[in-house]
N, C-alpha and C positions, 0 to 999 in steps of 0.2 A: 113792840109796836105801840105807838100812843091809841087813846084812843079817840082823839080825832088827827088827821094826818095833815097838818098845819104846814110842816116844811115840802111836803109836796105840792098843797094847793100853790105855796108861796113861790117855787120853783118853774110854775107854769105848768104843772101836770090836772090833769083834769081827772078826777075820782071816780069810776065805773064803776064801782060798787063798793059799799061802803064798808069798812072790817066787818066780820065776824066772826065767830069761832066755830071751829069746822074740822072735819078730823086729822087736818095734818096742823092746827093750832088757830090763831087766829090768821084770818086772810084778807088782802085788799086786793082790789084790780083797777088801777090807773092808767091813765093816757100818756104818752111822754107829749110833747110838740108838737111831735110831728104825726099822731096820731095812731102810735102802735099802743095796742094795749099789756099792759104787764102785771100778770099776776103773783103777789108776794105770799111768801107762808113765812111766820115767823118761827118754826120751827119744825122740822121732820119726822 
């Protein structure tokens, strides 16, 4: 995961919180569209 997440703002996603490292790796929470939010871990 970068560490600013450029192809998602650029996508239309809206950032809810912004990476950090956390104990399943680093983690983001974005918006899609239509306003569900999604949590990523870049690793398990």
């Amino acid at each position: 995961m970068r560490s600013e997440p450029l192809p998602l703002v650029a996508g239309g996603h809206t950032i809810v919180s912004a990476p950090i490292k956390g104990s399943f790796g680093r983690t983001i929470t974005f918006a899609d569209p239509d306003g569900h939010q999604v949590t990523h871990h870049d690793r398990t």
